[in-house]
C-alpha angles and dihedrals in degrees: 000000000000090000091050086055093048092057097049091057084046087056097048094049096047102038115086137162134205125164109008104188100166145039084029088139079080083082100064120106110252108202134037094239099047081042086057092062097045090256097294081142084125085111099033125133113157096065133063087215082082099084094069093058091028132004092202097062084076095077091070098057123094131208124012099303118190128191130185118183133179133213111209082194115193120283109359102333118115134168138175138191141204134195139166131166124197119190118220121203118249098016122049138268121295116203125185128189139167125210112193133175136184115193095197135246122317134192124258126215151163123249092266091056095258113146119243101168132276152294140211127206123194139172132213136183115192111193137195115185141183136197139181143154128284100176140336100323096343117121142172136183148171147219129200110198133195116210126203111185119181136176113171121322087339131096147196138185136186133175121214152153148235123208125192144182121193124179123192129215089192096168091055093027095249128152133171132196138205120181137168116194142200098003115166145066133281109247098200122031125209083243140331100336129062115214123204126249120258090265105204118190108193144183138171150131137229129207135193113209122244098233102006119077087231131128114190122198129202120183124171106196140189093030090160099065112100126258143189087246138002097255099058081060090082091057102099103080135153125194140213147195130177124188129206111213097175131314092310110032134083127178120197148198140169138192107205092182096173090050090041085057086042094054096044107132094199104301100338113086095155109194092324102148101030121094135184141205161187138194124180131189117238102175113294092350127103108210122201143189132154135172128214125196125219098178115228101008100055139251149293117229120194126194122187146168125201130182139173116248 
């Protein structure tokens, strides 16, 4: 265990990101419910959608679990994402998932402004993952993910990976989550020169409360951009809280700091950074929304269904 620990910190102190140009539509959330808390999903073990913030999270779920979720994104974008994970005895548990994204449809012209049509550009990350245990309540797990970019009649691909550690207190309802996305290289560029992936390094914990149906969730992201000093590294966090109101019903909220600076139109920001959500039973159904604010410049809105197969 002691060796796993020491690569993790290996990989936080020698990764590091500077312009990411391309694929950023990775960091997207990917389900209304990990949308709801601000994408602090790093310790998460009860979801599919995990996969895409820690593979290892996988390793905690039980059944065949499937989620589809939709992004109603602002003016024409839209994207949607799929995952499900099986375990198979003897052998592990396997997860799957699809992002994809269409940014709508765009005019063409010339260089002296004439139309001449339009154009579309999309993105889409097919992943295959797989988890196991490496001690008592110790688990890691991986993704490799394939990457097709496209604007227009040009074209890009990249192949990564996502590695992940999560480690369970289940006695005190602890849980803690290490996770590093999107590490890898594009294999094909739009033209000449080739960009890098939006390489994400995250950890975090979750914890449900004892006599208070209450889960809090805690995820510092993006620990491999450089900073002027270690400890601004930690800056980035997102926060999380999910309520349970009976068998069948799930209120939601989330704290993004880093995206409410980011949105700051001079000294408004409005409710940029803060989201909300809710997530109801019917029968053997999971239903999700949430909604995410951007300020000023409006909001994001998620809807989602998951099952067990």
């Amino acid at each position: 265990m002691k060796k796993i620990f020491v690569f993790a910190a290996l990989v936080l102190f020698t990764t590091s990101t500077f312009a990411q140009n391309t694929y950023d539509f990775l960091r997207l959330d990917t389900s209304p419910r990990a949308a709801a808390l601000a994408g602090s999903f790093v310790a998460n073990g009860d979801d599919p959608n995990v996969m895409f913030y820690n593979p290892a999270g996988i390793n905690l779920l039980s059944g065949t679990p499937v989620s589809f979720s939709y992004l109603k994104h602002l003016m024409d974008i839209n994207s949607a994402s799929v995952a499900v994970s099986k375990n198979y005895e003897g052998i592990g548990r396997f997860s799957a998932g699809v992002q994809y994204i269409n940014y709508g449809t765009f005019t063409k012209a010339t260089a002296d402004g004439s139309n001449i049509g339009t154009f579309g550009a999309g993105e889409t990350a097919f992943l295959v993952g797989y988890g196991n245990q490496l001690d008592q309540n110790f688990y890691y797990g991986a993704n490799v993910k394939f990457i097709y970019s496209s604007i227009a009649d040009q074209s890009s691909t990249a192949l990564a990976l996502d590695l992940g550690l999560h480690y369970a207190i289940p006695d005190q309802r602890w849980n803690f989550g290490f996770s590093v996305l999107n590490l890898g290289t594009q294999l094909s560029s739009y033209f000449s020169t080739k960009e890098t992936l939006p390489l994400d390094v995250r950890l975090g914990f979750s914890k449900e409360l004892e006599k208070l149906p209450f889960r809090f969730f805690w995820s510092f992201n993006r620990l491999n951009e450089s900073k002027s000093n270690f400890f601004s590294r930690f800056g980035q966090i997102t926060v999380g809280g999910e309520f349970r109101l009976g068998k069948s019903l799930r209120l939601r909220f989330g704290y993004d700091n880093e995206k409410r600076k980011d949105l700051k139109i001079g000294s408004i920001a409005g409710l940029a950074g803060f989201s909300l959500g809710l997530g109801f039973i019917v029968k053997d159904y999971n239903v999700d929304y949430s909604f995410s604010s951007l300020g000023s410049i409006g909001a994001l809105h998620r809807f989602g269904i998951s099952t067990s197969l």
